[in-house]
ROSE-4610 file (N, C-alpha, C; in Angstrom, 1 decimal, always signed):
// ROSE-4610
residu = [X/X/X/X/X/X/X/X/X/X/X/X/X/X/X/X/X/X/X/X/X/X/X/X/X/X/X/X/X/X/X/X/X/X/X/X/X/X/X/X/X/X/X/X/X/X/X/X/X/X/X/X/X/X/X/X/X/X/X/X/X/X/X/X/X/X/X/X/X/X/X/X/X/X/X/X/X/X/X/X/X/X/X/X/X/X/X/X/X/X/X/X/X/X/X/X/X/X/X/X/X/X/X/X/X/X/X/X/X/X/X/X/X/X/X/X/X/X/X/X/X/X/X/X/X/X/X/X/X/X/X/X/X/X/X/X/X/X/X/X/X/X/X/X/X/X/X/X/X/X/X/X/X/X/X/X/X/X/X/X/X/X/X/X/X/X/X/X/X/X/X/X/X/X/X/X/X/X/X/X/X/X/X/X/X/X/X/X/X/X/X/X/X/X/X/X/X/X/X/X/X/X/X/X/X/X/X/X/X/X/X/X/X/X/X/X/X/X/X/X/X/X/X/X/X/X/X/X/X/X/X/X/X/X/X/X/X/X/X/X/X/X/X/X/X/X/X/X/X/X/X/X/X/X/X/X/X/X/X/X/X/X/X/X/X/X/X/X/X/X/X/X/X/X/X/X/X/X/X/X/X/X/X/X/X/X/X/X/X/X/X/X/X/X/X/X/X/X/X/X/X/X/X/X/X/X/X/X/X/X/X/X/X/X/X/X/X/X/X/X/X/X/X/X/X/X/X/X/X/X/X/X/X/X/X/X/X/X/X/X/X/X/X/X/X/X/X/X/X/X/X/X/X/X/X/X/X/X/X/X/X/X/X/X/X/X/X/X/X/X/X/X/X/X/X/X/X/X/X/X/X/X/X/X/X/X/X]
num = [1/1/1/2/2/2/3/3/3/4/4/4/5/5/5/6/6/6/7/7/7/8/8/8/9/9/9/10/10/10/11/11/11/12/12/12/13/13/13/14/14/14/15/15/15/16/16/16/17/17/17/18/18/18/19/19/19/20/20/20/21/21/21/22/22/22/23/23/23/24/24/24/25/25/25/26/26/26/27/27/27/28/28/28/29/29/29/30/30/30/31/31/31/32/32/32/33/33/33/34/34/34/35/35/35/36/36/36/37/37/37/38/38/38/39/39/39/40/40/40/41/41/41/42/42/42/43/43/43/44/44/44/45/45/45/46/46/46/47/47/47/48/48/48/49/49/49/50/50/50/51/51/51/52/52/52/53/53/53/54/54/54/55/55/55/56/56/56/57/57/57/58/58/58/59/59/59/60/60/60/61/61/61/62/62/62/63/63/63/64/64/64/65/65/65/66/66/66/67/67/67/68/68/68/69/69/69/70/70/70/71/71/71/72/72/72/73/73/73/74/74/74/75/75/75/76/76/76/77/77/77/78/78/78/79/79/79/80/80/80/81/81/81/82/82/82/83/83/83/84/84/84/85/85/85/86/86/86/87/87/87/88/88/88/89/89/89/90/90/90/91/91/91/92/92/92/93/93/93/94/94/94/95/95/95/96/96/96/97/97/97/98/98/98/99/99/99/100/100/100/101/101/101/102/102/102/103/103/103/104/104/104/105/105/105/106/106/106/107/107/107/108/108/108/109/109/109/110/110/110/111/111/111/112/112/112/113/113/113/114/114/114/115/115/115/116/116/116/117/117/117/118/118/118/119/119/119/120/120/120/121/121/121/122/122/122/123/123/123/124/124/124/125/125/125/126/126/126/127/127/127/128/128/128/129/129/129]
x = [-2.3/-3.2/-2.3/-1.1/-0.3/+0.3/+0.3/+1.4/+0.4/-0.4/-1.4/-1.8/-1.8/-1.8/-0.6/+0.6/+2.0/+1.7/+2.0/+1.7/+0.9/-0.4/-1.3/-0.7/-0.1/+0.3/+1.5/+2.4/+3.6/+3.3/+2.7/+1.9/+1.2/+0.4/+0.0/+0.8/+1.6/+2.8/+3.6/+3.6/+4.7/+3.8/+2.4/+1.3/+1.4/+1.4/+1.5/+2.5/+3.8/+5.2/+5.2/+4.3/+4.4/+3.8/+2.8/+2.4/+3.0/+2.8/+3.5/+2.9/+4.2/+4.3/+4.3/+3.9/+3.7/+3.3/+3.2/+3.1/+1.6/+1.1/-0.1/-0.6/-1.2/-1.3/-2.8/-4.0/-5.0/-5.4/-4.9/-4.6/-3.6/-2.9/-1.9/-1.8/-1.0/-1.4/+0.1/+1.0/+2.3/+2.8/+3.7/+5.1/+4.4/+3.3/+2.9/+1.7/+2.3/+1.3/+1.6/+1.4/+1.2/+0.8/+1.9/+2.1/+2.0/+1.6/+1.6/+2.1/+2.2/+2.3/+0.9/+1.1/-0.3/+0.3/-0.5/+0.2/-1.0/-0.8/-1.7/-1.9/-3.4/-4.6/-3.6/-4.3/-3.7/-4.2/-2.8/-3.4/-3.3/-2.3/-2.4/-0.8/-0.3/+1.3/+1.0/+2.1/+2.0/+2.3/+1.6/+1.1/+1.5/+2.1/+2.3/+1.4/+0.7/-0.1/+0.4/+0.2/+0.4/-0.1/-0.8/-1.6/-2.0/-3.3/-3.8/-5.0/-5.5/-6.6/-7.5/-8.3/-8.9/-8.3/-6.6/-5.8/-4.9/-4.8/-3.4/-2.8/-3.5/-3.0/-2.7/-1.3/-0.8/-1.0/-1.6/-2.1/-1.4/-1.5/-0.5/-1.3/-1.3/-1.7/-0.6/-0.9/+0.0/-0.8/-0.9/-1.3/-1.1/-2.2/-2.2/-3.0/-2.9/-3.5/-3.9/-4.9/-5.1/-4.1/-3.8/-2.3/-3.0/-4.3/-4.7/-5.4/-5.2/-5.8/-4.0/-2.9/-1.9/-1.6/-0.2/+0.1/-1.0/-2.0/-2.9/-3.5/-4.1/-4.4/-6.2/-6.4/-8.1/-8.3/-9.7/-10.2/-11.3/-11.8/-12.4/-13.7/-14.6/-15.7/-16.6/-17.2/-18.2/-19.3/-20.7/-21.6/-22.5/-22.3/-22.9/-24.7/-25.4/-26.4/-25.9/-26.0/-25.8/-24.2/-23.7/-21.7/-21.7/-20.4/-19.3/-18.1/-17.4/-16.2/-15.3/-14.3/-12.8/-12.4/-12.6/-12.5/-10.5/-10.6/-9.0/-8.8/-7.5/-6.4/-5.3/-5.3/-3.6/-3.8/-2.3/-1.9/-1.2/-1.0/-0.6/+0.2/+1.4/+2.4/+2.4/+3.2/+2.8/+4.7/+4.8/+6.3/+5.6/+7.0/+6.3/+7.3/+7.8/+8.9/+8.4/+8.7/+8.1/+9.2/+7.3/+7.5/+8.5/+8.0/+9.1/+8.5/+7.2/+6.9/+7.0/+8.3/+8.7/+8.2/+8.1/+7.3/+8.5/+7.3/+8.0/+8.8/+9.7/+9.8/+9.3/+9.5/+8.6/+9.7/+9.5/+9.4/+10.3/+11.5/+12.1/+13.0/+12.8/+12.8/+14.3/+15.3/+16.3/+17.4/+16.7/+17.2/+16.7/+15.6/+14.9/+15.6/+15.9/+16.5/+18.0/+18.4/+20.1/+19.9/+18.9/+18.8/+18.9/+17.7/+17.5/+18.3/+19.6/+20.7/+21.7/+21.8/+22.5/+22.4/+21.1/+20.8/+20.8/+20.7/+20.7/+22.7/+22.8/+24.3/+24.6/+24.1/+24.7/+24.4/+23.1/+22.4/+23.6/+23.9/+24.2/+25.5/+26.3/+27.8/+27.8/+27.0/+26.3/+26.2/+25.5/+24.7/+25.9/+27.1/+28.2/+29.4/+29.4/+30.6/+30.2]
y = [-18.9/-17.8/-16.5/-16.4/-15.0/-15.2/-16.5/-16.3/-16.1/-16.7/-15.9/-14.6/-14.1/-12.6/-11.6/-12.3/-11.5/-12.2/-12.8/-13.5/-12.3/-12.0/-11.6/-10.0/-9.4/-8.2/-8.0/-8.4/-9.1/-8.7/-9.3/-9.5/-8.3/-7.6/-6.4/-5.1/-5.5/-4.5/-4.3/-5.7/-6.1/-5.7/-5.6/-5.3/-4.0/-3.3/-2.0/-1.4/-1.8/-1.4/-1.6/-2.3/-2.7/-1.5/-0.8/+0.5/+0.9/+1.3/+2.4/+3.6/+4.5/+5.8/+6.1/+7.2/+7.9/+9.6/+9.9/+11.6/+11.6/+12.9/+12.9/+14.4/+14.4/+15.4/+15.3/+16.0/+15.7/+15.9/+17.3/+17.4/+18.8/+18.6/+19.9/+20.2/+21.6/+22.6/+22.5/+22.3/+22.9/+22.0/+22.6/+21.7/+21.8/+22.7/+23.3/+21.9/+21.1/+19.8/+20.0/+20.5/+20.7/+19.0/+19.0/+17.7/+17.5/+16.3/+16.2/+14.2/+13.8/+12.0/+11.6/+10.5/+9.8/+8.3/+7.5/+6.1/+5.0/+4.1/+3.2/+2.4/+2.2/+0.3/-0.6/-2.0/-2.9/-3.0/-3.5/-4.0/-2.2/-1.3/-0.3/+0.1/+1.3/+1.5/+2.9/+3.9/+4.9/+5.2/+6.4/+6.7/+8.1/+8.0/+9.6/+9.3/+10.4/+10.8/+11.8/+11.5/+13.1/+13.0/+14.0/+14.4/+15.5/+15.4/+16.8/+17.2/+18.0/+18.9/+20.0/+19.6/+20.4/+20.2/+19.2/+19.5/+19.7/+20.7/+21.9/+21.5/+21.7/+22.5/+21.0/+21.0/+19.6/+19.8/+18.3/+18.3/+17.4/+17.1/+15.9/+15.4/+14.1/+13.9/+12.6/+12.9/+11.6/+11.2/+9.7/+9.7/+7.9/+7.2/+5.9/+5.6/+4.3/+3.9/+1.9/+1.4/+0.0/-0.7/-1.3/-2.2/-2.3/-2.8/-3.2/-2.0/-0.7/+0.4/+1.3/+0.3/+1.1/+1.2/+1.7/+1.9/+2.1/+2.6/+2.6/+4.4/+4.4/+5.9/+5.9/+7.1/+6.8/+8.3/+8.4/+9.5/+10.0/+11.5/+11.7/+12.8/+12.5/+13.4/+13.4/+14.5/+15.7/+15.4/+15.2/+15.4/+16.7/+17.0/+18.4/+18.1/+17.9/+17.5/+16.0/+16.1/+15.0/+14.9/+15.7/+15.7/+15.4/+14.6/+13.7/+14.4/+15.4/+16.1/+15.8/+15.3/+14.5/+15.9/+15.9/+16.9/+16.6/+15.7/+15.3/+13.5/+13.7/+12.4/+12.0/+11.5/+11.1/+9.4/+9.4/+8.3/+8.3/+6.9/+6.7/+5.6/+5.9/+5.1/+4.6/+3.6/+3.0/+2.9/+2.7/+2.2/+1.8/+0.9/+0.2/+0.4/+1.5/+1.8/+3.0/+3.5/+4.8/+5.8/+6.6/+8.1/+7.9/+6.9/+6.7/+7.5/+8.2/+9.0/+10.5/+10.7/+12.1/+13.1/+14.1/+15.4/+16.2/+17.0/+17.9/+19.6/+19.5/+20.7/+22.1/+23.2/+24.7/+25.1/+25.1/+25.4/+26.8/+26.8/+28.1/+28.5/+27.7/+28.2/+27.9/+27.6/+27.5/+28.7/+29.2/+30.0/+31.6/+31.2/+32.8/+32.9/+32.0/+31.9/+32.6/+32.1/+32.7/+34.0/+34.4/+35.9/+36.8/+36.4/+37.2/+37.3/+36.3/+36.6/+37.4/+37.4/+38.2/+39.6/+39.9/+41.3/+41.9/+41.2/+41.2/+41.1/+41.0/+40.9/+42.7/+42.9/+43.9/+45.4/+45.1/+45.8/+46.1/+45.1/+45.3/+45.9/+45.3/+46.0/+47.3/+47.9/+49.4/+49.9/+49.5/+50.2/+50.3/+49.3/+49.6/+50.6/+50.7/+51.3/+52.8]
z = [+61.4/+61.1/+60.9/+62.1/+61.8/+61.0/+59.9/+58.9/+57.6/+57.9/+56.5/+56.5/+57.6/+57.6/+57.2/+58.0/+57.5/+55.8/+54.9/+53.9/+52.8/+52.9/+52.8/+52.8/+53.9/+54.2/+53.3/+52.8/+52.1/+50.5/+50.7/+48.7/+48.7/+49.2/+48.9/+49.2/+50.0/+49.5/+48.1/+48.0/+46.5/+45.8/+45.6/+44.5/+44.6/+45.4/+45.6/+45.1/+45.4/+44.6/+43.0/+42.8/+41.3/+40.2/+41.1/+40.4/+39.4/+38.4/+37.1/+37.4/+37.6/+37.3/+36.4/+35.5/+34.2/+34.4/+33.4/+33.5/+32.5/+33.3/+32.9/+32.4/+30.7/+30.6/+29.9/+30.3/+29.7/+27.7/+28.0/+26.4/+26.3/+25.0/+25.2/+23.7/+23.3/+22.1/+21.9/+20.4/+20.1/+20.9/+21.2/+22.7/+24.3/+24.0/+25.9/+26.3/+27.3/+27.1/+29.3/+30.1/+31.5/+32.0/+32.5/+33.1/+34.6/+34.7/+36.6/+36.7/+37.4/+37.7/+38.2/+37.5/+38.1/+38.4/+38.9/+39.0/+37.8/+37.2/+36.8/+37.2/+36.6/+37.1/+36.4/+36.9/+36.4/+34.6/+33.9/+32.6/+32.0/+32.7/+31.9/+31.7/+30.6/+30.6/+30.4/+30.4/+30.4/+28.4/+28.6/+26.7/+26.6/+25.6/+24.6/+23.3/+23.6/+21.9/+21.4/+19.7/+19.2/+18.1/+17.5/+16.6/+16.2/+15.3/+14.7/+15.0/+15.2/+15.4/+14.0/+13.6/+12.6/+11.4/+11.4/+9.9/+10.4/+11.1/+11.3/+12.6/+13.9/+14.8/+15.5/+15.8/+16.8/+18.0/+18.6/+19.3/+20.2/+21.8/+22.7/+24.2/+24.2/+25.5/+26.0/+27.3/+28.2/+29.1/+29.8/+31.3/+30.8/+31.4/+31.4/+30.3/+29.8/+28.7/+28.6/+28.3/+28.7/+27.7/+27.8/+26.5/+25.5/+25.3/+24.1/+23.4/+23.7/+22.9/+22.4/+22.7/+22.8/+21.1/+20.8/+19.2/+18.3/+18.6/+17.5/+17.4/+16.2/+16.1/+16.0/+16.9/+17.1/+16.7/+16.1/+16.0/+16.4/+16.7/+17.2/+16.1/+15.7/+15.0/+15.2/+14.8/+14.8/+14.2/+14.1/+12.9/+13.4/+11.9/+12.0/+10.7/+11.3/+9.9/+9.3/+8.2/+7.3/+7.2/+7.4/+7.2/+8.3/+8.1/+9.1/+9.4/+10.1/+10.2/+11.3/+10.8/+11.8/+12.7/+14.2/+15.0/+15.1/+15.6/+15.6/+15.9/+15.6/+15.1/+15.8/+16.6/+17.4/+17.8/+17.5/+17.4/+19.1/+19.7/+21.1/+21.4/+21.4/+21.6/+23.1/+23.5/+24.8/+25.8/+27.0/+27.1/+28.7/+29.3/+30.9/+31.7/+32.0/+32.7/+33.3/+34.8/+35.2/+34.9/+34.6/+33.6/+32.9/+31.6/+30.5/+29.6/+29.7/+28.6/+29.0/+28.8/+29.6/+29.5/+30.7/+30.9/+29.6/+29.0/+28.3/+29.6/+28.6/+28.9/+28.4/+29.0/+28.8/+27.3/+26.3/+24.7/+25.2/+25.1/+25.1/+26.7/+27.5/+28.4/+29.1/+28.5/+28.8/+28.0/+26.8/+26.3/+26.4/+27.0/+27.5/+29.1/+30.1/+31.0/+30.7/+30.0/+29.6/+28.6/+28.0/+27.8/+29.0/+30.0/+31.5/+32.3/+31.9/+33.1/+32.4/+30.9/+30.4/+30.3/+30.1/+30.6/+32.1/+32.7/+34.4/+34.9/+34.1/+34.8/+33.9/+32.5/+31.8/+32.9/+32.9/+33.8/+35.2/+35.9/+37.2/+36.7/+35.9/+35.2/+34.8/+34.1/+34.1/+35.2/+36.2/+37.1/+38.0/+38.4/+39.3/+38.5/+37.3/+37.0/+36.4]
């Protein structure tokens, strides 16, 4: 009996380890897509979408996704009256490796970082001599 229990205890740890990590972003605008980790159900992989919105405006989501809704592009519309109008369009690529669908980074922010220390140093070089 204690070895069906150790047994039992064993395997649900290994099930538990098996979890996929992925990043998770509900929906995002341009490059700004606010990310966090989530872990996935079974029978799911982590997903990057990207698409359009109204025509124009790109749109991005990440988090978990079921395998068989993966690589494919789904849309989302509107009926207004008798018209049918495509609200938006993204396609959702899939991978099975944790957080293989990487968090973006903040759009600028390594080069607005190295402006602010350049003035911050000019600043302090002025301000001592």
């Amino acid at each position: 009996m204690k070895r069906i229990i150790l047994l039992c205890a064993v395997a649900l740890c290994f099930a538990v380890g098996q979890a996929l990590k992925c990043y998770k972003c509900g929906f995002g605008f341009g490059d700004l897509c606010i990310t966090t980790e989530t872990t996935c159900g079974t029978g799911e992989q982590c997903s990057s979408g990207v698409g359009k919105a109204a025509g124009f405006l790109d749109i991005k989501d990440k988090g978990c996704l079921k395998e068989a809704e993966c690589n494919k592009t789904s849309q989302s519309s509107l009926s207004i009256g008798s018209t049918n109008a495509t609200v938006y369009t993204i396609t959702r690529t899939c991978c099975n490796t944790d957080l293989c669908n990487a968090a973006p980074g903040l759009p600028g922010a390594t080069g607005l970082s190295l402006v602010l220390s350049t003035l911050c140093a000019l600043f302090v070089v002025n301000f001592l001599i």
